[in-house]
Structure formats: C-alpha cells, structure tokens
C-alpha positions in Angstrom: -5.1 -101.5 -38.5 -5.1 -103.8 -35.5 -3.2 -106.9 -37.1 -4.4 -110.3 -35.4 -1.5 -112.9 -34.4 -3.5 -116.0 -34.5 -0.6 -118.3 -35.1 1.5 -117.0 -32.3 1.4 -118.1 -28.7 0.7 -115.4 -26.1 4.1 -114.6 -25.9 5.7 -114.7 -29.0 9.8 -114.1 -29.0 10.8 -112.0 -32.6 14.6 -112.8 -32.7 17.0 -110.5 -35.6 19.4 -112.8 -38.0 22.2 -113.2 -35.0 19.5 -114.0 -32.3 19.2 -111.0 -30.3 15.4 -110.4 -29.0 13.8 -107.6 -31.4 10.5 -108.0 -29.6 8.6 -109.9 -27.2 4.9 -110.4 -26.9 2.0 -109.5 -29.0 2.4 -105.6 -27.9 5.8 -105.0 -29.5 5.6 -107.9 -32.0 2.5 -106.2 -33.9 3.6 -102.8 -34.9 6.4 -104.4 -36.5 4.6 -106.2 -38.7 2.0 -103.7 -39.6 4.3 -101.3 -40.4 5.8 -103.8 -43.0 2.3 -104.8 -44.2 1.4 -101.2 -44.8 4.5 -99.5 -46.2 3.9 -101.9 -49.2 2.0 -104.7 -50.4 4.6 -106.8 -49.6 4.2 -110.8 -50.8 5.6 -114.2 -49.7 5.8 -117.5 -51.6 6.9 -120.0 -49.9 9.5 -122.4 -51.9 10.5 -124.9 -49.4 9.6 -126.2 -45.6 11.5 -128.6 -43.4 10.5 -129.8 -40.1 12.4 -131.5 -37.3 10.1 -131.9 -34.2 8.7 -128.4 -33.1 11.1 -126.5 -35.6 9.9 -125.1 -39.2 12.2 -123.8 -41.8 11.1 -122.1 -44.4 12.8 -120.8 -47.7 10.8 -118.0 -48.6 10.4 -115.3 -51.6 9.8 -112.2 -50.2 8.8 -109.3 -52.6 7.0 -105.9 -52.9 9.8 -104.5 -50.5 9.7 -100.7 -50.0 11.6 -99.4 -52.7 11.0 -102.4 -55.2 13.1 -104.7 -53.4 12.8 -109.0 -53.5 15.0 -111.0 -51.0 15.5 -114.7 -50.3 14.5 -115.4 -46.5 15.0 -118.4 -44.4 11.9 -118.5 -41.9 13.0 -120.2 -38.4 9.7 -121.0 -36.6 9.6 -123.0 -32.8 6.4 -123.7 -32.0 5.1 -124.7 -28.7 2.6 -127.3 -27.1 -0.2 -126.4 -29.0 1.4 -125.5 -32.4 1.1 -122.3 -32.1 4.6 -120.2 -33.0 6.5 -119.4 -30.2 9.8 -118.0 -31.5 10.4 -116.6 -35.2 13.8 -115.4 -36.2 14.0 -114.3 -40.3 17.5 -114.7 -42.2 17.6 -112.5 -44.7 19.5 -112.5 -47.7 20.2 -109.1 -49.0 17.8 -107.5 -50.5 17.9 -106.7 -54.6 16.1 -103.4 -55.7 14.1 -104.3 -59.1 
C-alpha cells in the first residue's frame, strides 16, 4: 500500500502531544499512517472545527483502534501558502477499550 499525502505540503512536520518532531517529510510521515490504516479499519468523525488564520482544530472521534479502542482527539493542523497542511500534531485523550 503506497498511501498518497495529497493534503500535505512536501514537507510535512508530524509533531507527538508535547510537540516533539515524530516525523518529517512524506518518507517517514507515510509508514506511520499506513501502519494505523492497516492494523484496523480505523474511522474518524469529525465533531467540531475551528479556524484562526492558517490553524485548524479539529475535535475528532476516533474508533476501530487496535484492540477495540475509541478515543477523543484534538487535530492541530498549520497549513501553508497554498492550503496544503504543513504541520499536524494529534492530542489524544486516552483511549477506552470497548
């Protein structure tokens, strides 16, 4: 599976909950999220968005976690010049098994 990043610039920035980088470019950004699209068929519903210039918030339902598991998720999008994401960074509430 060679999952496409259409939304992202060409140098995407994958940031963890406290804003370290996790990954950087399309190269290391991609196998992460394959792997999470492939170890289940994971779903997101998105229940809210806020924007404030070239930030995008969303409060998200995440579920079909390995294991069972739902969790609440706060998506932190920056996107750049041409709308296209530039930085992502997920707060995660912990997750509940079902």
């Amino acid at each position: 599976m060679s999952l496409p990043l259409p939304t992202h610039s060409p140098s995407p920035h994958l940031l963890t909950q406290t804003g370290s980088i996790l990954a950087k470019g399309h190269a290391e950004i991609r196998p992460r999220y394959e792997k999470r699209f492939t170890e289940s068929p994971v779903s997101c519903e998105v229940m809210g968005r806020m924007c404030n210039g070239r930030v995008v918030v969303d409060r998200e339902r995440i579920s079909n976690l390995p294991g069972g598991g739902e969790a609440n998720v706060l998506a932190v999008y920056q996107v750049d010049d041409q709308g296209l994401i530039s930085r992502v960074q997920f707060v995660w509430e912990n997750v509940v098994k079902k």
